[in-house]
C-alpha distance (Angstrom), angle and dihedral (degrees) to the residues before:
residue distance angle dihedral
X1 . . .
X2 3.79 . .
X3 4.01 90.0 .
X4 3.68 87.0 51.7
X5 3.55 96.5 56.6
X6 4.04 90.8 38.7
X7 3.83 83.3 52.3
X8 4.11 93.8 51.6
X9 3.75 93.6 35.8
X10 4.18 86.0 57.2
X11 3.57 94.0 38.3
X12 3.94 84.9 53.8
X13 3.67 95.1 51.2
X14 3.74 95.4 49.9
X15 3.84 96.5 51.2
X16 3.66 89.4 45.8
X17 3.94 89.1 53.4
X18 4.32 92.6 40.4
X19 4.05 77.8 55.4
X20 3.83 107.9 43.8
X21 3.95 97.3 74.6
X22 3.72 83.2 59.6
X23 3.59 104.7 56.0
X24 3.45 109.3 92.1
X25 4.00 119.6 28.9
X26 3.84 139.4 176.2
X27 3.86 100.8 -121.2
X28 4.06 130.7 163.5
X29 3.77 131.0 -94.3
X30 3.72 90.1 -113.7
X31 3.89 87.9 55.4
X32 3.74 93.8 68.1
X33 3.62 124.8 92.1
X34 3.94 117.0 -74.4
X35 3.99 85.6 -111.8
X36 3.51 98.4 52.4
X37 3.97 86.6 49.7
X38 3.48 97.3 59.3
X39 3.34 96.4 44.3
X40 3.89 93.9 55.8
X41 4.23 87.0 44.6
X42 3.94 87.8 55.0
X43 3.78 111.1 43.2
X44 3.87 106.1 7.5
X45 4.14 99.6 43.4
X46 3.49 90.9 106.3
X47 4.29 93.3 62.5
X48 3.81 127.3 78.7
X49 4.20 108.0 -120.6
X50 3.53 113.9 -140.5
X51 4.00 104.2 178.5
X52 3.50 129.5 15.6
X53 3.97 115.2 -168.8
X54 4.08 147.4 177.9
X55 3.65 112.1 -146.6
X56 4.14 102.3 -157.4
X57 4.05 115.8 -161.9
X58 3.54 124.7 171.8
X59 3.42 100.5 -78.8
X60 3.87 112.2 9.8
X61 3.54 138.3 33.5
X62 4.41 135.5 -137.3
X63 3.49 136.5 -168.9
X64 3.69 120.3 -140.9
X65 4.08 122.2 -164.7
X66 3.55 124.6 -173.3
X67 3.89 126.4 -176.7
X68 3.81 130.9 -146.8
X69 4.26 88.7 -99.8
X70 3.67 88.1 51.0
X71 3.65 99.2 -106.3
X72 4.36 106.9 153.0
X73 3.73 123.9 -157.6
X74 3.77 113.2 -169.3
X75 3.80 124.6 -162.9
X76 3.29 143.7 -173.5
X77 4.03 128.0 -129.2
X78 3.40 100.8 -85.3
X79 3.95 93.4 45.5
X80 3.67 100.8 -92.3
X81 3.70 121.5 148.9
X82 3.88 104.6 -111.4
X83 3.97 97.7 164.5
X84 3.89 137.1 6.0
X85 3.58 120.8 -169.9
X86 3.93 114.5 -175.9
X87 3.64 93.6 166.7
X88 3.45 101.9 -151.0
X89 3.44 108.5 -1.3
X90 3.46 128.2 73.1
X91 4.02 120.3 -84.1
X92 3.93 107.2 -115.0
X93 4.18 98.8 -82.0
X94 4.12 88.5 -124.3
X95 3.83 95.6 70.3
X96 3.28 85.4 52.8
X97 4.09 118.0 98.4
X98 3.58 111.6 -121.4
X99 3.61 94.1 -129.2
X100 3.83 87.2 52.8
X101 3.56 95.2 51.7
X102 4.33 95.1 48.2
X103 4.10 86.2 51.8
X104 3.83 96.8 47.3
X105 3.98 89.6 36.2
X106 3.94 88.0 54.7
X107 4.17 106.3 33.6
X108 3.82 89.0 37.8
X109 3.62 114.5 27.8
X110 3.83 89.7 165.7
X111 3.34 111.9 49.7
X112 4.06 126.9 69.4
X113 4.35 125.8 -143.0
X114 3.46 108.3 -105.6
X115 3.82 101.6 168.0
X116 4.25 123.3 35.0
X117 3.95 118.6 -178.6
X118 3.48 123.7 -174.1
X119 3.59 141.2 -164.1
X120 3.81 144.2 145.3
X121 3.69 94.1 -77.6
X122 3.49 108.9 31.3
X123 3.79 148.8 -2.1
X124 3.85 121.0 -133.3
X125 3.48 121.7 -152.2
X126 4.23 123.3 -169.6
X127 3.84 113.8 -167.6
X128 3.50 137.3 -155.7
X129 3.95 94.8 -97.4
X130 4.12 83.4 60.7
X131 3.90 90.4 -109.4
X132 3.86 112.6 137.1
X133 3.78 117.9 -138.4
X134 4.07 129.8 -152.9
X135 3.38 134.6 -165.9
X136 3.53 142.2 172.6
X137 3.71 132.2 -122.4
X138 4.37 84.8 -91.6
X139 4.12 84.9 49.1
X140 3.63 83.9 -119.9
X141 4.18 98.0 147.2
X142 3.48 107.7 -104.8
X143 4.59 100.7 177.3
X144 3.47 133.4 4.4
X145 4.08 108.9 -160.9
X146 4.04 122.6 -167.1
């Protein structure tokens, strides 16, 4: 039993060695999924890209784009937007959840979102005035961090 785990536990280590030197690679804009195209085409035409790249893990895949102002669009395999960092500008108002937008619009009439996360819990939401936003699935606000 013990050499069968020794076995697995080496066979494990290799693979996940063969693997590492292709986890993150430079790859085109046309190389991304169709989804993740047409979302750069409608809201980030306007910005020079300066890296386009696949992050491979074990079992899933993400795209990472970053433009010449440092603005960062994250997606998931299938072309999703998982994260979009605009730094300090404001992230393009229809990735933004309605119910997001009405909260920040009416707690913080001032300030702009300039960084949205997503995931299958939450999203996370940073704003202009440097306060960081959660909310659950429901966009019922879940933390407010200073």
């Amino acid at each position: 039993m013990k050499k069968f785990f020794l076995v697995a536990l080496t066979l494990f280590v290799a693979l996940s060695n063969v693997n590492a030197d292709e986890r993150d690679r430079v790859i085109t804009k046309e190389q991304l999924p169709a989804a993740a195209q047409t979302l750069l085409a409608t809201h980030f035409s306007n910005l020079k890209i300066s890296l386009v790249k696949e992050d491979r893990e074990f079992i899933s895949r993400n795209y990472e784009v970053i433009f010449a102002d440092g603005t960062k669009v994250e997606f998931t395999r299938n072309g999703e937007w998982k994260e979009v960092d605009c730094r300090r500008n404001a992230v393009p108002a229809a990735l933004i959840p309605a119910e997001i937008k009405n909260f920040v619009a009416e707690r913080y009439p001032d300030a702009k979102i300039i960084q949205i996360d997503r995931d299958s819990n939450d999203y996370e939401v940073k704003l202009s005035n440097k306060l960081e936003l959660t909310f659950d699935k429901k966009f019922n606000i879940i933390d407010i961090d200073d």
